[in-house]
N, C-alpha and C positions, 0 to 999 in steps of 0.2 A: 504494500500500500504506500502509495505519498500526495504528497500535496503539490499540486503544481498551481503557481498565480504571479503578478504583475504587482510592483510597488510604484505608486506615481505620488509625487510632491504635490497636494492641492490646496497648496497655503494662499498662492494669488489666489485663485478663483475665489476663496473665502476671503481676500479681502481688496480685491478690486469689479468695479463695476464693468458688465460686460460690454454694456453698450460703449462706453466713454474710454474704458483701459482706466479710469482714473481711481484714486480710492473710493474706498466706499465709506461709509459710515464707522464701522466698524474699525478702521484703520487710522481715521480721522481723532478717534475720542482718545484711541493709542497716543498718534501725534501732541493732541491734547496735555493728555495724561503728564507726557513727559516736562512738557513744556511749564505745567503746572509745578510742579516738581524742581522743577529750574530758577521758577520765579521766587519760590521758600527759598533756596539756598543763596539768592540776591534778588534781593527786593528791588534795586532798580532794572531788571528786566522787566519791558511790557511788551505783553503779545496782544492780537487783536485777533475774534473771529469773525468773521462776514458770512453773513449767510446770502445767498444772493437766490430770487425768485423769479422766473419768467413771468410776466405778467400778462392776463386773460387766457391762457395757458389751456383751460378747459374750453373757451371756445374754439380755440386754434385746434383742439384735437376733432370739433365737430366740421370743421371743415376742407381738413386734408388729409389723407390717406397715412395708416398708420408707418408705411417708409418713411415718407417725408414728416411727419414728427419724429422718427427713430435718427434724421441727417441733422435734423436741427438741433436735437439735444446733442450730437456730436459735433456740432460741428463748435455749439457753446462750450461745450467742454474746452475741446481745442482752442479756443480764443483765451480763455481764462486762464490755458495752460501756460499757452505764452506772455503772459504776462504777469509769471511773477517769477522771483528770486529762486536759486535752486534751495536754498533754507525755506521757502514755502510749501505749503500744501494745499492745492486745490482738489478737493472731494463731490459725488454726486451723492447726495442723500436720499432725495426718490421724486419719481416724476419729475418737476421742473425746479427742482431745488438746488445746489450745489452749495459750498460750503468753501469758505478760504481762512486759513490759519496762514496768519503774518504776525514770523518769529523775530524776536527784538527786534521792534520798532522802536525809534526812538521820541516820537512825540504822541498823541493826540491825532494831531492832525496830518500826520502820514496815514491812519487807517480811513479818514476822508479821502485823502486824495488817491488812494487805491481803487476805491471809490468809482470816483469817479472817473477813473479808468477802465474798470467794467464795464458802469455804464455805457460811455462810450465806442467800446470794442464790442459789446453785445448789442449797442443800436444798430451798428454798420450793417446794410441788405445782406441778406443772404439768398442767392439766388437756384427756384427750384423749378426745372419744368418750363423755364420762362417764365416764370414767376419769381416775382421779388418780396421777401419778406424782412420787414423791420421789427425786433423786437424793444420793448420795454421791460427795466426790472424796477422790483423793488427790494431794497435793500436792506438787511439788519444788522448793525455794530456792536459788538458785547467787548470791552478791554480786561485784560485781567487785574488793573487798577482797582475793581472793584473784589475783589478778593474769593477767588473758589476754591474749592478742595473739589468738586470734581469735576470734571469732563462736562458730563452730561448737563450742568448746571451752566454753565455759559453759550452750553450750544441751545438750550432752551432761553433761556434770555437774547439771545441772537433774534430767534426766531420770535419773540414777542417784536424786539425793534422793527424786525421785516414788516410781521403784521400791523403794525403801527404805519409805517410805510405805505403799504396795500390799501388799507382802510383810508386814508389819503387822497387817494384817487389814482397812487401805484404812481413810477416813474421816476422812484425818489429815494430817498437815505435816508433814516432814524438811526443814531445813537441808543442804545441802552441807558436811564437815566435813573435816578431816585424815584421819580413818579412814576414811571415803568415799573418799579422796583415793588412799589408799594403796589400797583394793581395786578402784579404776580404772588405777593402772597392774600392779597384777599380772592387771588381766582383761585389758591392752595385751598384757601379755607373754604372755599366754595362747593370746589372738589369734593373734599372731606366730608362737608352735610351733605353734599347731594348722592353720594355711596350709602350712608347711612337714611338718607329718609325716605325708599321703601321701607325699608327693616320697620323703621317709628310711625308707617301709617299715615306720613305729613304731608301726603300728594291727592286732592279733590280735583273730581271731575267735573266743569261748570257744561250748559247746555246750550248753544245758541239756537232758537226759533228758523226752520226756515222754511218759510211763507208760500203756501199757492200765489198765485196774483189772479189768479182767476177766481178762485171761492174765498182768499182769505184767510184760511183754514191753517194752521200748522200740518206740513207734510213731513216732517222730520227735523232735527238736530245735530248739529257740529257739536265732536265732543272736546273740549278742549280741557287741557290740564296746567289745572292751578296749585302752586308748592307751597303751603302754610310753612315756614320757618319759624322755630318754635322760640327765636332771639327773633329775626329781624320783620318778620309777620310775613304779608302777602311778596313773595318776591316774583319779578318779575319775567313771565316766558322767554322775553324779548333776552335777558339773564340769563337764564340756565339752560335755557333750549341747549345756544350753543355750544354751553362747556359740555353738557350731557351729550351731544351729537361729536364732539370730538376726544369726549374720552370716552366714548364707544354706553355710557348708561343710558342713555337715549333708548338703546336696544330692551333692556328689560321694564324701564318705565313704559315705552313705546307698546309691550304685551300687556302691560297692568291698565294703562289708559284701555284698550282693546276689549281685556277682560271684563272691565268695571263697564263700561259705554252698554259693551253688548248683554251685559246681564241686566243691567236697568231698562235698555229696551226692551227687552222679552218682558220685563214687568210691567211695563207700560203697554205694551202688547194686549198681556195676557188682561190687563183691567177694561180696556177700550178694543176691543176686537174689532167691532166695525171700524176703528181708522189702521188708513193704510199709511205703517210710519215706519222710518226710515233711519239709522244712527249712520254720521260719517264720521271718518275716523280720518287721519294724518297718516301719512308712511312718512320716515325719514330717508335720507338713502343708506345709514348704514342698515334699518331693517332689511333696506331693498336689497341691501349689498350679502345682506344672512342668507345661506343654503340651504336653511329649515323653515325660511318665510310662511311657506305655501304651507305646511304642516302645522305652523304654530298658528296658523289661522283657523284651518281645518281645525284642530284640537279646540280652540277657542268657544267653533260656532257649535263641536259636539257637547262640550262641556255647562256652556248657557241655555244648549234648548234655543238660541234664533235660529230666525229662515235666514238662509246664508240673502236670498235677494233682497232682505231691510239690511244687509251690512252696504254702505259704499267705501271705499277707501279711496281714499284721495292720495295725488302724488303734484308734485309740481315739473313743470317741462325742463326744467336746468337738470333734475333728480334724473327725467328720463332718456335724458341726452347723454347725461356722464354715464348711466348705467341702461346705454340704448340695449345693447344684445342679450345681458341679464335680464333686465326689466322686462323685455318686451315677451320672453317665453315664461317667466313666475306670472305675468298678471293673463296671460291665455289659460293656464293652468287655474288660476284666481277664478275669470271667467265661465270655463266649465264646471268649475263650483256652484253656478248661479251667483255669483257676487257681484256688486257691481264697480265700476273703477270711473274716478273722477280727477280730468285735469282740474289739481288748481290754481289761483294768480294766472290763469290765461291771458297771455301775451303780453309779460313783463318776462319770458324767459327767453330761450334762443332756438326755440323748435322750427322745423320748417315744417312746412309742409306736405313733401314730399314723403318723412316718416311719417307727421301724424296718420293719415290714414291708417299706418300700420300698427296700430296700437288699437284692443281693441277698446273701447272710450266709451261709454255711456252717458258723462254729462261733462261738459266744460263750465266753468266757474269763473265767471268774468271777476278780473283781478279789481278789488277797488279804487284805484286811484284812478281808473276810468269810469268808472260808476258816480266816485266824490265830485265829479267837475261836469256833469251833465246841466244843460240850463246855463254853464258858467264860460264855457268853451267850445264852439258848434265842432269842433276836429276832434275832443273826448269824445260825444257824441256820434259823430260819424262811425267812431273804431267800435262803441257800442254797438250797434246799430250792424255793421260788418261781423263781427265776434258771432252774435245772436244767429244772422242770416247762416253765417259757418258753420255753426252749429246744428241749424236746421236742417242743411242742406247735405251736412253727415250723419244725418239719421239720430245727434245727441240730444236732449235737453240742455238747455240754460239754467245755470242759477249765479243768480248777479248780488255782489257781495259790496257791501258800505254803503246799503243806501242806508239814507239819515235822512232824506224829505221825501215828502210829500209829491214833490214837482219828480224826482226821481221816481217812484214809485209808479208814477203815473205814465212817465216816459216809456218805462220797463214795460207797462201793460199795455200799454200802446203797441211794442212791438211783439207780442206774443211771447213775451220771454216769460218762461214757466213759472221760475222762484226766484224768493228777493229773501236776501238774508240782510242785517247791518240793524244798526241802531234807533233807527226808523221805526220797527219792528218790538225788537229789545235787546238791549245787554244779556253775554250771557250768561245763566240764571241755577241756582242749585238746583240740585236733582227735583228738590221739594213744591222750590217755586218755577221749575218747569212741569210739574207735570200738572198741576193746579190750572192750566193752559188748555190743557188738553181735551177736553169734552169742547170747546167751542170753536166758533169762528172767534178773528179776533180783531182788533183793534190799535192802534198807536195812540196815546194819550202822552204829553206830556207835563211833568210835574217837578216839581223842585229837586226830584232826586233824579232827572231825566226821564227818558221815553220808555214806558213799557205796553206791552200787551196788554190789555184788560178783553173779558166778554164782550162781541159785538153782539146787540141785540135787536137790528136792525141793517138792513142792507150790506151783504144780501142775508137772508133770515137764516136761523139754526136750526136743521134738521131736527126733528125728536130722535132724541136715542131708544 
């Protein structure tokens, strides 16, 4: 008997990127490491990292072929390469990110003007196909002036500067700063309650009303999810959404919003039988991005007792663009469930047309800041007005989101647009004081505490139950 085999060194491939040849991350926090390390044994060395970001990057991948994004992130690579010191290290971190470690600097303002050396090396065309592409970055600076012990902690404060950049309107350089400093450990502690508050029960479902326009009538409910914090009280969606969607908790809150929605519907259901009503629910894209989507839905709708056709789930057109070839087979799967699936914010994202079709869609959701400026701007109006007919014209329902008047409301039913959600309507509402709703037609009243729903008991009349 013996053993016969092959020894091969696979230390690169574990720590350079394939595409680029250039480090990877991995290699980068090494370089790091050491550098840290260097800076204890004399404090007057200062290193600097840059983290550098393509910018609009996701839509650039919606419309050129996955070669020519794979020439572009090379060819960035290469441009960045040549342009530093053989003491430096330029890294690709993932997607459109790279990374530069500049080893003793001597001021401040040498990691600006590096700077703005990328910048400018990564504006320069790059030409594909007879096409010419300019790109833009946004940039993030973290020094070691401000003092780490690890790695991983200045390549995350890198990446706050970036996003600080980004947020900007991109195209641009941020520093690392005190006040950065300060809104990275309150997004620490942010983090921390927000792991812990399924566990403590602190996450309620509210209900927003959304409207026939033709009876009046509530047809169903956007579930949305609100965080009681048990220090700072109601905190804000617009808040934690996105810390939960980027440290991946969005995913199991995302089930529990889901659970809870669709167990109060069936109970809502099961008291008014004669109405035909509806729960929508949010996808995020990391839900989109889970392999067990379509089962943790399935498991959901066995578990509550609904008809899978009162679930809608909603996604927005950016979500199904990044994740066009995943998304587009989980929600056919969705589909033959009986479920139904809803664009939402229609046409504030980057969809064309030429997918939509291929997706299959039950209701678009006109996005509200075209809803908000009806009556105010005849070109809102118009794209209203278009949205709806598109809609129509693909076999979807309409439901138009932010109305808050009257004159809106009117407009909507004017063109045959099915539902109207927004605050016109009502705020939305606890489980207790949504379903208190529900036997009638309804009404908008407004009063000191804003506009809610009350019983209409005239035009058009309420059915006997």
């Amino acid at each position: 008997m013996r053993i016969a085999g092959t020894l091969a060194d696979v230390t690169a491939s574990r720590l350079y990127d394939a595409l680029t040849g250039l480090p990877n991350r991995t290699l980068m926090l090494d370089r790091i490491e050491r550098a840290i390390a260097r800076a204890r044994r004399k404090s007057e060395l200062i290193f600097a990292l840059l983290v550098v970001s393509l910018d609009r990057f996701e839509v650039l991948q919606t419309q050129i072929s996955e070669r020519e994004i794979r020439t572009i992130l090379a060819t960035a690579g290469k441009r960045l390469q040549q342009l530093m010191r053989t003491a430096d290290t330029v890294a690709r971190l993932e997607g459109p990110n790279f990374a530069i470690h500049l080893d003793e600097i001597r001021h401040v303002s040498d990691a600006r003007r590096v700077a703005g050396r990328v910048a400018e090396a990564l504006g320069a065309p790059i030409e594909l196909a007879g096409r010419e592409f300019r790109l833009s970055t946004s940039i993030g600076i973290a020094l070691s002036v401000t003092g780490y012990e690890r790695p991983e902690d200045i390549v995350r404060d890198a990446f706050v500067a970036m996003n600080q950049a980004r947020s900007g309107g991109g195209n641009r350089q941020e520093m690392f700063d005190q006040k950065m400093q300060s809104e990275v450990e309150l997004r620490m502690r942010l983090e921390a309650d927000l792991r812990r508050a399924l566990e403590r029960d602190e996450f309620q479902v509210f209900y927003q009303p959304i409207v026939s326009l033709e009876t009046w009538r509530i047809s169903g409910f956007e579930a949305l999810v609100r965080w009681r914090h048990p220090e700072r009280g109601l905190v804000s969606p617009a808040e934690f959404i996105p810390v939960a969607e980027e440290t991946g908790q969005i995913v199991p809150i995302g089930e529990w919003v889901l659970r809870e929605s669709s167990r109060q519907m069936k109970c809502w259901q099961d008291e008014h039988p004669e109405l035909d009503l509806s729960i929508s629910v949010n996808l995020s894209g990391r839900q989109v991005a889970e392999p067990d989507l379509v089962d943790t839905v399935a498991r959901v709708i066995d578990e509550t007792g609904l008809r899978p056709g009162s679930l809608k789930l909603e996604l927005t057109e950016t979500l199904l663009m990044h994740h066009y070839e995943g998304a587009i087979q989980k929600m056919h799967h969705l589909r033959d469930m009986g479920i139904k699936l809803s664009i939402d914010d229609f046409g504030t994202g980057y969809s064309s047309l030429s997918h939509l079709h291929r997706f299959p869609i039950d209701f678009l959701k006109v996005d509200r800041s075209f809803v908000g400026r009806v009556g105010q701007d005849a070109r809102e109006s118009e794209i209203v007005k278009v949205i709806v007919g598109l809609g129509r014209n693909l076999g979807m329902q309409v439901i138009a989101e932010g109305v808050e008047t009257s004159e809106q409301a009117g407009f909507l039913r004017d063109l045959e647009c099915e539902y109207g959600q927004g605050y016109y309507f009502a705020r939305p509402l606890d489980a207790e004081a949504a379903g208190a709703l529900l036997p009638h037609a309804v009404r908008p009243v407004e009063s000191e505490e804003g506009i809610f729903l009350v019983p209409r008991v005239v035009d058009p009349p309420v059915a006997s139950s």
